[in-house]
N, CA, C and O atoms as CSV, one atom per row, in Angstrom:
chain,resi,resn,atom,element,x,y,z
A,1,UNK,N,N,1.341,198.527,107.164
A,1,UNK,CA,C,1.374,199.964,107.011
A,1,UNK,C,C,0.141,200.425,106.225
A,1,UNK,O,O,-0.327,199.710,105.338
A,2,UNK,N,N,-0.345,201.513,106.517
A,2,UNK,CA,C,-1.460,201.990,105.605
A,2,UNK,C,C,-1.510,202.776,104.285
A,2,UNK,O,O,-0.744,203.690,103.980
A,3,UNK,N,N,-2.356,202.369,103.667
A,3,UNK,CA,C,-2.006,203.409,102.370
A,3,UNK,C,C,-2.474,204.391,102.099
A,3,UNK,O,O,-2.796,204.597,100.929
A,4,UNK,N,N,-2.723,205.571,103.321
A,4,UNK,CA,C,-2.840,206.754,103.070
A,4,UNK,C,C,-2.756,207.412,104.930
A,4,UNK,O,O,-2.753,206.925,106.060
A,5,UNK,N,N,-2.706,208.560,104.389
A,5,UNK,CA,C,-2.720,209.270,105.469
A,5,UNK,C,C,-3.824,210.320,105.854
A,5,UNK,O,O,-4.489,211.051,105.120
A,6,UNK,N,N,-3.823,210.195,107.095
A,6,UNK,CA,C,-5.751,210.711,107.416
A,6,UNK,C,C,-5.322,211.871,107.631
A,6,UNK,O,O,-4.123,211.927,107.907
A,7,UNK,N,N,-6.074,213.151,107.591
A,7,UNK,CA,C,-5.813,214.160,108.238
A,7,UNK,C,C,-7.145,214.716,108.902
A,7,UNK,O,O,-8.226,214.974,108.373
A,8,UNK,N,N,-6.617,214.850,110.599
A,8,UNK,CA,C,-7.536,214.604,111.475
A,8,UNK,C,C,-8.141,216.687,111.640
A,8,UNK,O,O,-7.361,217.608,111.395
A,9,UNK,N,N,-9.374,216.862,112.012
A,9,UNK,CA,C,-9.412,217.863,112.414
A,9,UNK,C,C,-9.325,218.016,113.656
A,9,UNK,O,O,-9.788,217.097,114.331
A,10,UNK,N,N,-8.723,219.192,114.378
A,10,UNK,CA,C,-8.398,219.314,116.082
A,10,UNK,C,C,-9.935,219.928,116.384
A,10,UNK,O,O,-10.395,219.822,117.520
A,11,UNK,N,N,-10.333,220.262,115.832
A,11,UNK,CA,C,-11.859,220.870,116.180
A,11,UNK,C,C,-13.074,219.649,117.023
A,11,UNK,O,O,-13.595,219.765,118.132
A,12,UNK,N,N,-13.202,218.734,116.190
A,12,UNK,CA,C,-14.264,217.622,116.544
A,12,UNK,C,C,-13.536,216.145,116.125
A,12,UNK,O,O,-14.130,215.067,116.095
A,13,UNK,N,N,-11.953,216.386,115.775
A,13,UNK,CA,C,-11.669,215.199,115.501
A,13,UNK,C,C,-12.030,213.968,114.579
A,13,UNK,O,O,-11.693,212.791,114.710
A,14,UNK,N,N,-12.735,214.511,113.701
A,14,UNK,CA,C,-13.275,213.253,112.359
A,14,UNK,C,C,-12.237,214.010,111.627
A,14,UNK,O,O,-11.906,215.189,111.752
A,15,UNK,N,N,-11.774,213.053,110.805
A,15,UNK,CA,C,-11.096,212.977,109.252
A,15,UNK,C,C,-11.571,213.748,108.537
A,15,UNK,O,O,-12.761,213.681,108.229
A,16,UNK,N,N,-10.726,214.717,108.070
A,16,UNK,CA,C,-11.101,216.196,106.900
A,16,UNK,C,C,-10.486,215.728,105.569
A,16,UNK,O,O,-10.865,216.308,104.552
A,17,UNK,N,N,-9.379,214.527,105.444
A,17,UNK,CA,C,-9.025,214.361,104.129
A,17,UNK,C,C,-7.941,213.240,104.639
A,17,UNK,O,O,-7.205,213.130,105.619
A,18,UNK,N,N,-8.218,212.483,103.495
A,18,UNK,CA,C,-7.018,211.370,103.441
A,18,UNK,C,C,-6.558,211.378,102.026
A,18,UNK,O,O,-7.136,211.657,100.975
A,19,UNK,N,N,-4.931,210.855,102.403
A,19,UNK,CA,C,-4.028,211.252,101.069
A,19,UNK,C,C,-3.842,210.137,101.493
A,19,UNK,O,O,-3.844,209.580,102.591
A,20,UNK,N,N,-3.593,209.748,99.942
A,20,UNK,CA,C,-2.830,208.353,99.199
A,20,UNK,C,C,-1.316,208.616,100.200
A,20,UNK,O,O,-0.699,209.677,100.292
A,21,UNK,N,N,-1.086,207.703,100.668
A,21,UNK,CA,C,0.647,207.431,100.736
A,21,UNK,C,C,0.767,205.939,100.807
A,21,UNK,O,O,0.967,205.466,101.926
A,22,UNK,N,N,0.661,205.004,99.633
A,22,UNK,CA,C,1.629,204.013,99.792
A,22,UNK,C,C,2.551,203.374,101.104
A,22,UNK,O,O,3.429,204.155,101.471
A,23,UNK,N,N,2.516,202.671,101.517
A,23,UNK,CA,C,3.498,201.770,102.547
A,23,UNK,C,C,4.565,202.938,103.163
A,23,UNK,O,O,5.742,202.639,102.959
A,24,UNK,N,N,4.364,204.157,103.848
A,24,UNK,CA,C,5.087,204.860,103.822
A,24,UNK,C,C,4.680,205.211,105.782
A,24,UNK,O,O,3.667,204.858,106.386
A,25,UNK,N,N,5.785,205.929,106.286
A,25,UNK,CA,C,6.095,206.242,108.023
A,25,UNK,C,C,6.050,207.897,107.959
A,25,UNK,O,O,6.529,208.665,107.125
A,26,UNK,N,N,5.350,208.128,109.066
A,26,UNK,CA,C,5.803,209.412,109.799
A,26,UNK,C,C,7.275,209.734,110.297
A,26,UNK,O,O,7.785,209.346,111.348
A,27,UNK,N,N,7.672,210.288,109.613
A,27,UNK,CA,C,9.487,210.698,110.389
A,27,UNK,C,C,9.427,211.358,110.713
A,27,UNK,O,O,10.221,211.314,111.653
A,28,UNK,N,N,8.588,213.017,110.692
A,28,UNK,CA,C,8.612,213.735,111.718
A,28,UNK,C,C,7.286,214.395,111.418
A,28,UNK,O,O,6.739,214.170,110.339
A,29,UNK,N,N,6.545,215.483,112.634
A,29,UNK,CA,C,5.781,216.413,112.548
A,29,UNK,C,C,5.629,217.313,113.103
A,29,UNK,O,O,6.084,217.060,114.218
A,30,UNK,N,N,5.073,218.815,113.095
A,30,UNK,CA,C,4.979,219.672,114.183
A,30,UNK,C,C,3.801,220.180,113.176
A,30,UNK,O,O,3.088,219.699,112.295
A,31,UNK,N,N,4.066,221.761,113.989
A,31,UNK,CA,C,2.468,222.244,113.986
A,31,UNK,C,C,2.371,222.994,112.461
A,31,UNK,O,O,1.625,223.891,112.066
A,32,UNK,N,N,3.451,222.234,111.778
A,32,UNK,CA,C,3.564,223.410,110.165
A,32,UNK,C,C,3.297,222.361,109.281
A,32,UNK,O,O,2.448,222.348,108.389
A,33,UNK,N,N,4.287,221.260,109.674
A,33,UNK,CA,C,3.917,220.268,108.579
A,33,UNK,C,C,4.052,218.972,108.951
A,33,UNK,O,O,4.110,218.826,110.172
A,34,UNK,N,N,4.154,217.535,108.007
A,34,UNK,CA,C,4.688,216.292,108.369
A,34,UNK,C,C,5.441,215.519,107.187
A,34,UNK,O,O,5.344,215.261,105.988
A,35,UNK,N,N,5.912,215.403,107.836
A,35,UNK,CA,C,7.116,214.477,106.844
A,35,UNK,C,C,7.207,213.455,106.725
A,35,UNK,O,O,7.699,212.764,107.616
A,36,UNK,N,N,6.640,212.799,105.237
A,36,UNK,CA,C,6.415,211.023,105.090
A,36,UNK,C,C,7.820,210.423,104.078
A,36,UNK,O,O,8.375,210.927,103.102
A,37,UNK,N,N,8.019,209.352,104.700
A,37,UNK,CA,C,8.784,208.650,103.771
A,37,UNK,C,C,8.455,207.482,103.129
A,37,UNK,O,O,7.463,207.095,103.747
A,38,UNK,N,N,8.725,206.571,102.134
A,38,UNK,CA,C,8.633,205.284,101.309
A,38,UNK,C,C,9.781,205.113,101.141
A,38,UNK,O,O,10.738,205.851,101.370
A,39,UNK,N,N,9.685,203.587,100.511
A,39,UNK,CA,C,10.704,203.295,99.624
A,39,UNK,C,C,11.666,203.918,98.856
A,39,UNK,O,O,12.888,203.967,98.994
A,40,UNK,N,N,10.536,204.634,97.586
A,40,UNK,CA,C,11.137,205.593,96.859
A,40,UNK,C,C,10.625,206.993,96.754
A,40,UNK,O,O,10.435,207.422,95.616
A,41,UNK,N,N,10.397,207.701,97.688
A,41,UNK,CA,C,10.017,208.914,98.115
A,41,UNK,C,C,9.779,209.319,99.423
A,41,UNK,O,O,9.400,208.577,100.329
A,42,UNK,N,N,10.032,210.632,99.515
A,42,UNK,CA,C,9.766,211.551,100.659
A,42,UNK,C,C,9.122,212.461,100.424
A,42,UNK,O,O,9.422,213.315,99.589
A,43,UNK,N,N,7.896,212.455,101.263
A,43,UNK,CA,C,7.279,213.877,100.805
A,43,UNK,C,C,6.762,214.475,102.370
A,43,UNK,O,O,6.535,213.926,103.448
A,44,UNK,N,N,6.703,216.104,101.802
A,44,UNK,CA,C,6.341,217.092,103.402
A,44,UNK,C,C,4.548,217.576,102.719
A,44,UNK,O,O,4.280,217.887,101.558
A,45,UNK,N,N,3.960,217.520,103.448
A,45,UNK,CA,C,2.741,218.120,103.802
A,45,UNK,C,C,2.546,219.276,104.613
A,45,UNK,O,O,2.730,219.181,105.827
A,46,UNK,N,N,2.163,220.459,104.049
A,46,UNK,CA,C,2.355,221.567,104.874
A,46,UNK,C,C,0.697,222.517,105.231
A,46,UNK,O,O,0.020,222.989,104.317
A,47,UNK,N,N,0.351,222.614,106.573
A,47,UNK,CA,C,-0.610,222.957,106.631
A,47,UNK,C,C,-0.680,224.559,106.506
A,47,UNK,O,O,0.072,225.468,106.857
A,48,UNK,N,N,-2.163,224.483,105.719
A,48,UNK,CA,C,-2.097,225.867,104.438
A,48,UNK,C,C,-3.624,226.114,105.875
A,48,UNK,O,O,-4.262,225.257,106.486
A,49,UNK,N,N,-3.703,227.817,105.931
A,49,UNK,CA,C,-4.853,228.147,106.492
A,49,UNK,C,C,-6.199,228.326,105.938
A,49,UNK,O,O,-6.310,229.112,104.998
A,50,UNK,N,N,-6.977,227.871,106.265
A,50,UNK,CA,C,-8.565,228.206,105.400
A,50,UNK,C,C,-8.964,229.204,104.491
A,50,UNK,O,O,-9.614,228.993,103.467
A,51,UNK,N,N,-8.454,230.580,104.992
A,51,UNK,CA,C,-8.216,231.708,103.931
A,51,UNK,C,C,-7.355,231.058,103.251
A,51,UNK,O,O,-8.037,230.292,102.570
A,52,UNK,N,N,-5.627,230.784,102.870
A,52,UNK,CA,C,-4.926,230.025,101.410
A,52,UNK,C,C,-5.710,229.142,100.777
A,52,UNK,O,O,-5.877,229.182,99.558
A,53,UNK,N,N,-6.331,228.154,101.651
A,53,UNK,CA,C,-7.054,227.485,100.940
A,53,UNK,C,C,-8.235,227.890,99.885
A,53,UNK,O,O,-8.352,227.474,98.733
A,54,UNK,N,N,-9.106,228.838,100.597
A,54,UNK,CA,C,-9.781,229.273,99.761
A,54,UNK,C,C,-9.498,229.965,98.362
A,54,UNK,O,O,-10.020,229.702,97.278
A,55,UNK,N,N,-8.516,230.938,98.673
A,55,UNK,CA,C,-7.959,231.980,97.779
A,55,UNK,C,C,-7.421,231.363,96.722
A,55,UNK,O,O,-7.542,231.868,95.606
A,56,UNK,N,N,-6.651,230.012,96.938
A,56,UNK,CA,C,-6.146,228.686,96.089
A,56,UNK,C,C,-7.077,228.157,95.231
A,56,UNK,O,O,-6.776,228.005,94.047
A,57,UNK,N,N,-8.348,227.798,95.717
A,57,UNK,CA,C,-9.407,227.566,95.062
A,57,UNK,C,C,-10.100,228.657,93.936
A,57,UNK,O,O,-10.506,228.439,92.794
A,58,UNK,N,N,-10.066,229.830,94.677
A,58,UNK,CA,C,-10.400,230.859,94.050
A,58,UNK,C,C,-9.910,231.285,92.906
A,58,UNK,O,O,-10.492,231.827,91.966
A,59,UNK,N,N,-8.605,230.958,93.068
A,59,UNK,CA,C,-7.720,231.400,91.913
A,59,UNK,C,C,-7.574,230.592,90.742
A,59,UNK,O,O,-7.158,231.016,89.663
A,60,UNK,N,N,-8.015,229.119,91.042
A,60,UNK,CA,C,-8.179,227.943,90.121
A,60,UNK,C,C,-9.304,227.892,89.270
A,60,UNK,O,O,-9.395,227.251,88.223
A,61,UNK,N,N,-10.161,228.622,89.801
A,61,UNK,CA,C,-11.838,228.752,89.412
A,61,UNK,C,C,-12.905,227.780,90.312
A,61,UNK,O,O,-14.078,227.696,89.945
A,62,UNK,N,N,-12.564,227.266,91.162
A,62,UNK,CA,C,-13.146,226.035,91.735
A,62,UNK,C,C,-13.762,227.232,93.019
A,62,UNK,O,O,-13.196,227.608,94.046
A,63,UNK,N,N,-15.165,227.615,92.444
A,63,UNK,CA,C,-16.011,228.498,93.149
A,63,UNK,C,C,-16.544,227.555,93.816
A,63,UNK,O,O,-16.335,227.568,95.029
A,64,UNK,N,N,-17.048,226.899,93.472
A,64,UNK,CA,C,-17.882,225.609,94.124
A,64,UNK,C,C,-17.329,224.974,95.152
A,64,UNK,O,O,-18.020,224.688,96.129
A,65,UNK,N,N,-16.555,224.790,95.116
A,65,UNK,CA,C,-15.604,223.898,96.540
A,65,UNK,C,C,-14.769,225.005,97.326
A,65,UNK,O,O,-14.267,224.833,98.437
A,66,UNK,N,N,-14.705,226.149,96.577
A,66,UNK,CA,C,-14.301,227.212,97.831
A,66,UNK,C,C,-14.982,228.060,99.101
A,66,UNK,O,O,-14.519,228.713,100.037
A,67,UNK,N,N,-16.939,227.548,98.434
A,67,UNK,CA,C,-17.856,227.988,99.363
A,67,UNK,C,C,-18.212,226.977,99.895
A,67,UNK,O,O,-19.148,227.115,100.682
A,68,UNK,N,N,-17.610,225.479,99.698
A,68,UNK,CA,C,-18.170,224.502,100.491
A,68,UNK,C,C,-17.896,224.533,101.616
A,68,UNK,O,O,-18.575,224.434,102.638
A,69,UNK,N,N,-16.106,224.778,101.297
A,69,UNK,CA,C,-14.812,224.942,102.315
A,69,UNK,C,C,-15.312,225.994,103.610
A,69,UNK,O,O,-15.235,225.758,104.816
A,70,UNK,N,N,-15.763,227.031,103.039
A,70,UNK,CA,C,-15.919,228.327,103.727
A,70,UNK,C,C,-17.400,228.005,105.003
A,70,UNK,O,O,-17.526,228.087,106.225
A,71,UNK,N,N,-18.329,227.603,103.781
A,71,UNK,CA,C,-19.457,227.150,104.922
A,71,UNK,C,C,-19.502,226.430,106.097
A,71,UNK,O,O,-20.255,226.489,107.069
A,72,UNK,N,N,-18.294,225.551,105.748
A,72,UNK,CA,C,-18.254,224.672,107.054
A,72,UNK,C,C,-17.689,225.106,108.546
A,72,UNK,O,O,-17.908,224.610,109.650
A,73,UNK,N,N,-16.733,226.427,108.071
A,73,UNK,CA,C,-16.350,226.605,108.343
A,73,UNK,C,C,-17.028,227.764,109.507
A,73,UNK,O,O,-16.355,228.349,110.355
A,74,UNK,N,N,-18.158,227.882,109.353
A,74,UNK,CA,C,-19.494,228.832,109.902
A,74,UNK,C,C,-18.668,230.490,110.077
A,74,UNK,O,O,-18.311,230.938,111.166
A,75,UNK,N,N,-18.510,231.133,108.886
A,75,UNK,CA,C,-17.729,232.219,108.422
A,75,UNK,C,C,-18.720,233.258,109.415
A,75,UNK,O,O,-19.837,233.088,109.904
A,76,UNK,N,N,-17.656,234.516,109.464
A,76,UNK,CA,C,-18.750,235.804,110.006
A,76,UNK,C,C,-19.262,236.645,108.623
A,76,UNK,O,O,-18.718,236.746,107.524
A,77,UNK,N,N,-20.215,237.064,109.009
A,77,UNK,CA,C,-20.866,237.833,107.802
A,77,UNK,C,C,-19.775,239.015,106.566
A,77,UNK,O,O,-19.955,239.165,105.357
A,78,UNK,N,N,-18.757,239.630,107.407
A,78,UNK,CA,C,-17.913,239.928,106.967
A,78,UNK,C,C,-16.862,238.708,105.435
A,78,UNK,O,O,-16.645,238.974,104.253
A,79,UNK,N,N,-16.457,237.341,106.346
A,79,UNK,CA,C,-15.860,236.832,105.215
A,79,UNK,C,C,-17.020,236.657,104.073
A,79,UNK,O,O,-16.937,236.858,102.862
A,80,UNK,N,N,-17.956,236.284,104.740
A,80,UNK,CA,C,-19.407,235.667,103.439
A,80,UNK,C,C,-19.260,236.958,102.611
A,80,UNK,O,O,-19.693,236.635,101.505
A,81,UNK,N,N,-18.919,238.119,102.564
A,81,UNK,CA,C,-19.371,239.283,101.948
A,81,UNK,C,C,-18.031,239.474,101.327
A,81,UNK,O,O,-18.243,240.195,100.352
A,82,UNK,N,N,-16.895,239.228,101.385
A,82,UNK,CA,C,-15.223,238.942,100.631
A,82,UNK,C,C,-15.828,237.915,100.031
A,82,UNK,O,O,-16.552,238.249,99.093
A,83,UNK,N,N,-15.761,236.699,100.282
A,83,UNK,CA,C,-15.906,235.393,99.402
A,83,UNK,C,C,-16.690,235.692,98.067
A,83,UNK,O,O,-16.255,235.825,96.923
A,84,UNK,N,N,-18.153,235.768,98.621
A,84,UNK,CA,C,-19.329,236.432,97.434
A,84,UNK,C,C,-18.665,237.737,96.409
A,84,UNK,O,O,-19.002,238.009,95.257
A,85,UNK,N,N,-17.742,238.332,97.165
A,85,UNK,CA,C,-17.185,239.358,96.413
A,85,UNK,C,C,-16.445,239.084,95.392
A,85,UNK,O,O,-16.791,239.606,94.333
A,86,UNK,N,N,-15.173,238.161,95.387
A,86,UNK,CA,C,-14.094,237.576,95.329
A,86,UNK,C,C,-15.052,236.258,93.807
A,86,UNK,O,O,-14.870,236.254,92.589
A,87,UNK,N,N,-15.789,235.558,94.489
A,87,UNK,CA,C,-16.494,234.402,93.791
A,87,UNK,C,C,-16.903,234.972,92.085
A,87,UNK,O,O,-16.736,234.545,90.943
A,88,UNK,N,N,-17.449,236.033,92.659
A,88,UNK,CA,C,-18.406,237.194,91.667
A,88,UNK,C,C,-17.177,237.575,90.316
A,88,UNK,O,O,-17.195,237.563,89.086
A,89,UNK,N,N,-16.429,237.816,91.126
A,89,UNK,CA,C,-14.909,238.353,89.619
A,89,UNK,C,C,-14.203,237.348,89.428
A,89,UNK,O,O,-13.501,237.456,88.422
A,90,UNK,N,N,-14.049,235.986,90.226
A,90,UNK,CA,C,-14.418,234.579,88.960
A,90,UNK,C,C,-14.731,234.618,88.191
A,90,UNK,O,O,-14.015,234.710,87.194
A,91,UNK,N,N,-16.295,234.563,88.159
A,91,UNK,CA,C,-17.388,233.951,87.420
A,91,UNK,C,C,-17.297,235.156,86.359
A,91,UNK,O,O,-17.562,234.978,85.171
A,92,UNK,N,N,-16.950,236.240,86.819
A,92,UNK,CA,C,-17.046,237.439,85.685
A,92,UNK,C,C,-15.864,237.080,84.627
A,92,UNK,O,O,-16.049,236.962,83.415
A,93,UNK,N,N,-14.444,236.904,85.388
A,93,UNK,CA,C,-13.407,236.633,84.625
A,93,UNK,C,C,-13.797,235.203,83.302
A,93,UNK,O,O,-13.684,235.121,82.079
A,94,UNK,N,N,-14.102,234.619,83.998
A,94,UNK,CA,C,-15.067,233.028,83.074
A,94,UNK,C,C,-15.749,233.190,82.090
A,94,UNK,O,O,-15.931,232.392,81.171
A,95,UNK,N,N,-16.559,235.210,82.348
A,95,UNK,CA,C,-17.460,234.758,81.474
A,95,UNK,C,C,-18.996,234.444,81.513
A,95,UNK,O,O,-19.815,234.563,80.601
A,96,UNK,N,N,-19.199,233.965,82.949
A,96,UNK,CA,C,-20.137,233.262,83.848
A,96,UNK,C,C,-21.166,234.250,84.195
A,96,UNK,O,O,-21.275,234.605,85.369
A,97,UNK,N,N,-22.143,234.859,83.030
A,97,UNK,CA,C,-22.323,236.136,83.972
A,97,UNK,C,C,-23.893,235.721,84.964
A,97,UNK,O,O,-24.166,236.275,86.029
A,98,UNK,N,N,-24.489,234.974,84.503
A,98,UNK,CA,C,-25.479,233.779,85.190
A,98,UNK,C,C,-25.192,233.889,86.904
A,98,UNK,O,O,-25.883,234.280,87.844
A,99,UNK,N,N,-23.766,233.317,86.780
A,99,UNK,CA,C,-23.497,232.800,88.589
A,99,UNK,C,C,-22.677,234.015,89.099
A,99,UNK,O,O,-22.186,234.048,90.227
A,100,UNK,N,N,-22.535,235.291,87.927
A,100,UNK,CA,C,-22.144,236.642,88.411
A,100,UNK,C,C,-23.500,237.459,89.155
A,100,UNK,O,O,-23.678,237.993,90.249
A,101,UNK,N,N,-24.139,237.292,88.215
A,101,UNK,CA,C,-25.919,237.910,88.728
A,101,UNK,C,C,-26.266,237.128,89.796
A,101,UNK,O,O,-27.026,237.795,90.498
A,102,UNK,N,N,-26.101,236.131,90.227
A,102,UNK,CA,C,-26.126,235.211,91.528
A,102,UNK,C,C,-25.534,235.955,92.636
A,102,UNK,O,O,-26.085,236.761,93.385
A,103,UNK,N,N,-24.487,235.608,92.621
A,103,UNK,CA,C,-23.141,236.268,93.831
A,103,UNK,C,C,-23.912,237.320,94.134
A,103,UNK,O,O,-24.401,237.471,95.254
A,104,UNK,N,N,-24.151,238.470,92.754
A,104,UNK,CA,C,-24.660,239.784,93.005
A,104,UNK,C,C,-25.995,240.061,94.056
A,104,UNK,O,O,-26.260,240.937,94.879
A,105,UNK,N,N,-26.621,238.933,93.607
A,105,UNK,CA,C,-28.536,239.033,94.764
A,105,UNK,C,C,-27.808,238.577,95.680
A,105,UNK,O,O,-27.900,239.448,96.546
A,106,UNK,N,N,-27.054,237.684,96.119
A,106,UNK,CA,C,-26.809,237.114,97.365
A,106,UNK,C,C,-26.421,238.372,98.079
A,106,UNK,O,O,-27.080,238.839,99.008
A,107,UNK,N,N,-25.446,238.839,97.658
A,107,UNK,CA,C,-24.568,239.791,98.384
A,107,UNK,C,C,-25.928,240.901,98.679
A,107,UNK,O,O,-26.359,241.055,99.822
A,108,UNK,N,N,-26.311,241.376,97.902
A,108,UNK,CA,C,-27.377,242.713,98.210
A,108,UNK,C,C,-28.513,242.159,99.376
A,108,UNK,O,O,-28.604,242.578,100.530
A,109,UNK,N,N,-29.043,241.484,98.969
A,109,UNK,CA,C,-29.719,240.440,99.775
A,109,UNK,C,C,-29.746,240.010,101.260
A,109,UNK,O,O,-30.676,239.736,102.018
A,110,UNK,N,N,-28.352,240.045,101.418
A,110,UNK,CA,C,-27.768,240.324,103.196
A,110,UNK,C,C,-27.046,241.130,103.351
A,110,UNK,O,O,-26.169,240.925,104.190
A,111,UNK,N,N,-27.060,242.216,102.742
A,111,UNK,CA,C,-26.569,243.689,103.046
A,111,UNK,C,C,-27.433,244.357,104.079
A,111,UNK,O,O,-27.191,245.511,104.434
């Protein structure tokens, strides 16, 4: 059995993330989530959309890995201009006013 579980992208099909799971089976899946079992645990994995994801990040402070997320994602000029928006009252809330004046040229910049 393997000790983790891959999670495949339907887009181009390479591996977007693998989770630890210990000696553990697929018991069920559909298009929301999957359900692993072990020995001594069961756990569900539930797929979150790229916007939660981000906004999750966002809300953690993890600016940095929420525009990694986003880039790959080859955003329309519209989200780039939420994100940068959104990123900006982070970095303000932080304190950060450095990578606030950042966000700020970016955004004007491709206005």
């Amino acid at each position: 059995m393997p000790d983790s579980v891959e999670i495949i992208s339907l887009i181009d099909q390479k591996t977007v993330q693998s989770v630890p799971f210990s000696k553990g089976i697929t018991i069920a899946a559909n298009d929301k989530k999957v359900v692993l079992v072990s020995e001594n645990r069961v756990s569900a994995l539930y797929l979150s959309s790229l916007e939660n994801q981000i906004k999750m990040y966002l809300a953690n402070g993890f600016v940095r890995e929420a525009e990694q997320m986003l880039i790959k994602s080859h955003p329309s000029d519209e989200m780039l201009k939420d994100f940068r928006t959104n990123a900006g009252f982070v970095h303000l809330s932080n304190l950060m006013f450095q990578e606030v004046l950042q966000k700020l040229l970016q955004q004007r910049l491709r206005a």
